[in-house]
C-alpha positions in Angstrom: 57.0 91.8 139.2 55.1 92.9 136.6 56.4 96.7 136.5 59.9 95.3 136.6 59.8 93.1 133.9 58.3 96.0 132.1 60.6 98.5 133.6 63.6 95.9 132.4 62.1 95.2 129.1 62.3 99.6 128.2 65.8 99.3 129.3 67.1 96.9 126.9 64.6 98.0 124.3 67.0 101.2 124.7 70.0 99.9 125.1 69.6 97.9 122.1 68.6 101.5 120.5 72.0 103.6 121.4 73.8 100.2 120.4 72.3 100.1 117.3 72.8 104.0 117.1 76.6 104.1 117.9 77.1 101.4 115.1 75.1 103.8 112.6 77.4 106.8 113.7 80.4 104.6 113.5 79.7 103.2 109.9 78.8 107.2 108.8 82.7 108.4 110.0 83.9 105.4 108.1 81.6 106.1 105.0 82.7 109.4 104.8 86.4 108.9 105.0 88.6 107.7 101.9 91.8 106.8 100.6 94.0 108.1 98.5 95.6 105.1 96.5 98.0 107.3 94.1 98.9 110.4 92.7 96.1 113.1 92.4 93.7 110.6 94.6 90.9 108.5 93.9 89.3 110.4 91.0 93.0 112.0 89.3 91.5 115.3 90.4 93.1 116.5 93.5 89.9 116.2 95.4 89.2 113.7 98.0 85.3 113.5 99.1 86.4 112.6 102.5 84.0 115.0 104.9 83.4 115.6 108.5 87.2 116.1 108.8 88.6 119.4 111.4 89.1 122.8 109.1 89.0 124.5 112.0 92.7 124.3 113.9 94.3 125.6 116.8 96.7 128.3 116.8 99.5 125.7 116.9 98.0 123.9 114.4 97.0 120.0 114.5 97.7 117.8 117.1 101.0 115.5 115.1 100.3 112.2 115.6 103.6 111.4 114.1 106.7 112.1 111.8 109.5 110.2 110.2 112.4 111.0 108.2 111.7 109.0 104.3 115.0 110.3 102.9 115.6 113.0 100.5 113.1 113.7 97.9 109.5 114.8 96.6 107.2 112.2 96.1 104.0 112.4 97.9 102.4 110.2 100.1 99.9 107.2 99.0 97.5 105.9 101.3 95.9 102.5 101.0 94.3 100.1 103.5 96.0 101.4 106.3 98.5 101.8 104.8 101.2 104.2 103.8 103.4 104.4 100.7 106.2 106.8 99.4 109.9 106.8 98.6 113.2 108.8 98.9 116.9 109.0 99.0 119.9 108.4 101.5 123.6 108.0 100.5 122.6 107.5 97.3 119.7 104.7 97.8 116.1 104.9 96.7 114.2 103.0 99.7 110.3 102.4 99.1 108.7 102.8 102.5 105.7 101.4 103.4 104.5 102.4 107.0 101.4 102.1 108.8 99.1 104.7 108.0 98.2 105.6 112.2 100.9 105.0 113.9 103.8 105.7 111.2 106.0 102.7 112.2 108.0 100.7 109.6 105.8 97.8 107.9 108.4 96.7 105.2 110.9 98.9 102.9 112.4 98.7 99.8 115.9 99.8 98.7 117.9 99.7 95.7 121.1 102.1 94.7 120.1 105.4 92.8 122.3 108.0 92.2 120.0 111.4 94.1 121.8 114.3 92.6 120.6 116.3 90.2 121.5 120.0 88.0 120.2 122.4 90.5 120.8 121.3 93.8 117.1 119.3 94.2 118.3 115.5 94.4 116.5 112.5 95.1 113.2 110.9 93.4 110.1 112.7 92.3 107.3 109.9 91.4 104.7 109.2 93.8 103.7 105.2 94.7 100.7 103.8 92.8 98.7 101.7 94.8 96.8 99.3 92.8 94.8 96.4 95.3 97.6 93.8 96.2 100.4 95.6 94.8 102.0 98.9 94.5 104.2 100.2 91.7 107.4 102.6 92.0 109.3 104.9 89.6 112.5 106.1 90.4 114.4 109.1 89.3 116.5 107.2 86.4 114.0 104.7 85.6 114.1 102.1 87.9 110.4 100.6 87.8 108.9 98.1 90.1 105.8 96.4 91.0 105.7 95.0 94.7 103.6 92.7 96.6 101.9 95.8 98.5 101.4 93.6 102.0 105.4 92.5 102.2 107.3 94.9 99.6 108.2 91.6 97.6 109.6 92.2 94.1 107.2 91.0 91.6 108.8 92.3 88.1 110.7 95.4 87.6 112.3 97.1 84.7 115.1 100.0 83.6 114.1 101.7 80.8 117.6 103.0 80.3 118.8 99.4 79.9 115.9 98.2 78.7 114.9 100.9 76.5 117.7 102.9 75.5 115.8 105.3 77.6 117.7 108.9 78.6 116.1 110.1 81.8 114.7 114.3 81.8 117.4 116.4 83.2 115.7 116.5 86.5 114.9 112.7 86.3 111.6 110.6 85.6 108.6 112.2 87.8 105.1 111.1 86.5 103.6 108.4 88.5 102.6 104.9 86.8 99.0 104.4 85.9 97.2 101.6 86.6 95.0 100.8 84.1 92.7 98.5 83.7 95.1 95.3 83.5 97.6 97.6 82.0 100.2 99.6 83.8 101.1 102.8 81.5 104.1 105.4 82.0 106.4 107.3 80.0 109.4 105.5 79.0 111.5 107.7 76.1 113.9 106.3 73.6 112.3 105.9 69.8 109.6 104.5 69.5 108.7 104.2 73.6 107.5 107.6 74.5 104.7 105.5 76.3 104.9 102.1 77.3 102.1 99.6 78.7 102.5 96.8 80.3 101.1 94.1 81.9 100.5 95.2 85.5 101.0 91.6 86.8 103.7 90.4 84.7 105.7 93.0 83.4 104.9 92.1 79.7 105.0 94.7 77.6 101.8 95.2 75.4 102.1 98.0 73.2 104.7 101.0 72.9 103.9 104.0 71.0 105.1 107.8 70.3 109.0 109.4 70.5 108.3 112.0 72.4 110.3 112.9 75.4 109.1 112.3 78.7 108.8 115.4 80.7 107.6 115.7 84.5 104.0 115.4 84.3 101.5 112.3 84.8 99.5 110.5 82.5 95.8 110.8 83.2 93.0 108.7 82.0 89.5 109.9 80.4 86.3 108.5 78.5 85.1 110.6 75.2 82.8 109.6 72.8 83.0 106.0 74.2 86.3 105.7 74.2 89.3 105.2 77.0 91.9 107.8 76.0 95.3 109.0 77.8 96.4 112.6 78.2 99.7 112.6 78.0 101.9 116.1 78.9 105.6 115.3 77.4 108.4 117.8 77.0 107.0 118.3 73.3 103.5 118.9 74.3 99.7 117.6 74.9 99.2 114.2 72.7 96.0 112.1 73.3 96.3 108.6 72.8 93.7 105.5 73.1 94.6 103.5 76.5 94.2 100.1 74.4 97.1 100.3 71.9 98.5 104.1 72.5 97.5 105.1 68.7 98.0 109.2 68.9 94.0 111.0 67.9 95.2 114.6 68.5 98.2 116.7 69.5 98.8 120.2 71.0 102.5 121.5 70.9 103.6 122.5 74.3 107.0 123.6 74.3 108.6 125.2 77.6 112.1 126.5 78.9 114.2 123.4 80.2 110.9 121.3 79.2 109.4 121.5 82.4 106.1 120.9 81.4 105.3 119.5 85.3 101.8 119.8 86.6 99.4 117.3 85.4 96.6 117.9 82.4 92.9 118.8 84.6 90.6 117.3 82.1 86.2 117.7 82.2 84.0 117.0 80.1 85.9 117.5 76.5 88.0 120.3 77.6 91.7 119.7 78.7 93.7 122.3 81.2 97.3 122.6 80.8 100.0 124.9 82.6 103.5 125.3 82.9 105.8 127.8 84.6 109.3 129.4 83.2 106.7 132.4 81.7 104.9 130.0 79.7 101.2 130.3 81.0 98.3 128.0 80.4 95.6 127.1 77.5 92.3 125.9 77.6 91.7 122.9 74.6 89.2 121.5 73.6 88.6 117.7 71.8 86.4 117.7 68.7 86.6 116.0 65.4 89.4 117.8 64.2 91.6 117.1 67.0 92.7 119.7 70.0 92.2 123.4 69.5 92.2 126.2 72.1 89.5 127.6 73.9 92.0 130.2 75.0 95.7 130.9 76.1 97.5 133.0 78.6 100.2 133.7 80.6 97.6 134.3 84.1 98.5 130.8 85.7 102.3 129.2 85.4 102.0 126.1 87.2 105.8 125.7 87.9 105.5 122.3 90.4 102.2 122.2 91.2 98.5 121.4 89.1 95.7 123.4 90.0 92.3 122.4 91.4 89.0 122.9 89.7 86.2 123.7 91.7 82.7 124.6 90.4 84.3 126.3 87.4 87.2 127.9 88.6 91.1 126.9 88.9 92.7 127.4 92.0 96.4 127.2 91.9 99.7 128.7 92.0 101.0 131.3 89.4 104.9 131.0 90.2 104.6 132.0 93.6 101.2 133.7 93.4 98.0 131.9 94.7 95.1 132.5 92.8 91.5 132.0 91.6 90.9 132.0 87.4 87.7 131.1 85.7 88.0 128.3 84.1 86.0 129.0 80.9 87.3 132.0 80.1 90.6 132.5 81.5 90.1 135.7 83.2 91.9 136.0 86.8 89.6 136.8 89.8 92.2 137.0 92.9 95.3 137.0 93.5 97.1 136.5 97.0 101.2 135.9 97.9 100.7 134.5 101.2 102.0 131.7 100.7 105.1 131.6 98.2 105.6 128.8 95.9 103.4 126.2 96.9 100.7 123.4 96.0 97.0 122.4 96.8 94.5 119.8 97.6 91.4 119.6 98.5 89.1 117.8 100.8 85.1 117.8 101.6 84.7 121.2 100.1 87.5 122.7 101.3 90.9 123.6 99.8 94.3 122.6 101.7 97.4 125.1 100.4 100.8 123.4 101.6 103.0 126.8 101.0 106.8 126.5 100.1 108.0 127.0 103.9 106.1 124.4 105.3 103.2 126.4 106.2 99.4 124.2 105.8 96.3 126.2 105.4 92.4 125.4 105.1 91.2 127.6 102.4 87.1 128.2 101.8 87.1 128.0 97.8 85.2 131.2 96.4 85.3 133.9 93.6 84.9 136.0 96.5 88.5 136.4 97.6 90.6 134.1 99.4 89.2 133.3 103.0 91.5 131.6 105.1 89.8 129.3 107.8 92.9 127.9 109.4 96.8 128.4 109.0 99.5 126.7 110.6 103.3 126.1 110.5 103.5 122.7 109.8 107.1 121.6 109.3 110.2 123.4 108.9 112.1 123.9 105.6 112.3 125.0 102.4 111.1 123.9 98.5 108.0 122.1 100.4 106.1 121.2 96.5 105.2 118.0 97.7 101.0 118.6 97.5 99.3 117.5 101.3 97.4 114.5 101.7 94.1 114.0 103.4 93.0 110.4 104.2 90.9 108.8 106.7 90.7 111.9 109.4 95.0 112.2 108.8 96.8 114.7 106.9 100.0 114.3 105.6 102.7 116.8 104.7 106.3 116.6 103.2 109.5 118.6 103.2 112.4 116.9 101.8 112.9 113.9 103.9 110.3 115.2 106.7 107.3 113.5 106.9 104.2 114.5 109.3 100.8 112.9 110.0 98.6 115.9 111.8 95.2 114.3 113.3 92.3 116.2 111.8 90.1 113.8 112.6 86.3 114.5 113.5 86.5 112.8 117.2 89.7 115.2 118.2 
């Protein structure tokens, strides 16, 4: 009786081990995966931290775990306690979607008349959803901004800055995402006086405006220097760095491009600021001192047309018109070059990068000066002008094509 007792005593002992050992393994996956609440992700850079994920794919590619059609348009996706966010067009109506995250059905939408076209044939919205705890906040093409209960898609406040601003949309229509802030929500407005507006993220109140600059396609991203909160803001006249608290202007950079596209979003670390824009213009390297911005250097070696680059361990990977290349950051100097993939944009995820090229084609790239070293490639979804940059949340990515939508499992487990 002895020996059985003993016998039964090990057994539980190491049951009660692999329990305790599945529960450690479980809460790893979960540590290591990670939202992405808005545009750019957690951290504005592009990058999530989310590891253990599948770079290695099949021939055919991913398994899809699911797809919907979200209406005409380019916003990407936002991800958010299960939950996903983005918007687009039909017949001439915005609808907000919010759908669940795994499965992709329908948790609540949104819908409210928009007028889609636009000069050249690209209609429908361009501003991604900003996810911000309990509520999320949506920009539409002409200005239509809300805030909605995130759980039920109830309006909370909303605004139009052309009625409520004088406000004249860019000629391809408002595209920045809103920034929460602190308890501010900040995003270009236009009209005199109103280049940037912020307001109270839970009210609506406005609490400062500031600038006349024109509002171009870029988004505003957040820094600290010297102790301060500041806001790089990329309009259609250029670079201007403002204080989050009040929106007071410390420094400026003229930034002037064909059709005022200036579109991908200012890369920003330590005191240096990366800007880029297409239509021949090239990038510059600035730096923030005392005497405001000046460059570090200037070039025409990457034309971020749609899409803003990603900076990895000193060097910018990103798309020069419909080149794909690696630049070093400090100096400017090009390293590769590759056209695999057309016009496209990037991501990145646990170390690796994720290229979305502009037929719908994904592709896990390893990031090196060596050359570019693709791990996986697939065709992804079909179609054509695919800018919107992939997504890669919780063991899902997500890609977009106009009004396709596809979650592909990358999970660890598959």
């Amino acid at each position: 009786m002895r020996s059985q007792a003993a016998l039964f005593g090990r057994r539980t002992a190491q049951a009660a081990q692999f329990a305790l050992l599945a529960i450690c393994l479980a809460s790893s996956a979960r540590l290591g995966a990670e939202d992405w609440p808005r545009w750019r992700g957690p951290r504005f850079d592009g990058i999530s931290t989310e590891r253990g994920w599948q770079t290695q794919w099949p021939a055919q590619g991913p398994k899809v775990l699911w797809r919907a059609n979200v209406g005409i348009g380019y916003p990407s996706v936002s991800v958010s306690r299960g939950k996903l966010y983005t918007v687009g067009n039909t017949a001439d109506v915005d609808t907000v979607y919010c759908l669940d995250a795994a499965s992709g059905k329908t948790v609540w939408t949104h819908s409210y008349p928009c007028i889609a076209k636009d000069p050249n044939g690209h209609p429908g919205p361009r501003s991604t959803p900003t996810v911000d705890g309990p509520r999320v906040y949506t920009l539409s093409r002409l200005g239509h901004l809300f805030c909605l209960d995130a759980a039920t898609g109830k309006v909370i406040w909303s605004k139009d800055f052309r009625k409520d601003y004088g406000a004249k949309p860019p000629t391809w229509g408002y595209a920045g995402s809103p920034l929460a802030e602190g308890r501010m929500l900040i995003t270009e407005v236009g009209g005199k006086g109103s280049a940037v507006v912020a307001f109270d993220k839970l009210t609506g109140r406005e609490i400062w405006r500031a600038g006349d600059d024109p509002p171009a396609y870029s988004s505003i991203v957040p820094f600290d220097f010297q102790g301060k909160r500041l806001l790089a803001v990329l309009s259609a006249a250029g670079l201007a760095v403002r204080e989050a608290a009040d929106g007071r202007e410390i420094a400026r950079y003229p930034w002037k491009t064909p059709y005022n596209v200036n579109a991908a979003t200012p890369i920003i670390f330590g005191n240096n600021l990366f800007i880029s824009s297409g239509y021949g213009k090239g990038c510059a390297l600035l730096r923030l001192g005392p005497g405001g911005l000046r460059p570090i250097w200037q070039s025409k070696v990457l034309r971020n047309h749609v899409a803003t680059c990603i900076l990895w361990k000193g060097y910018l990977y990103g798309f020069d018109e419909s080149r794909f290349k690696c630049v070093e950051a400090a100096t400017g100097k090009e390293i590769w070059s590759d056209r695999r993939y057309g016009k496209g944009s990037v991501t990145m995820a646990g170390g690796s990068l994720i290229v979305f090229g502009n037929r719908g084609r994904a592709a896990v790239v390893a990031p090196s000066p060596q050359g570019l070293r693709e791990i996986s490639a697939a065709d992804v979804l079909r179609g054509k002008n695919s800018w919107t940059p992939p997504v890669l949340a919780n063991g899902r990515l997500y890609c977009r094509v106009q009004e396709k939508l596809a979650c592909l499992d990358v999970s660890a487990g598959r």
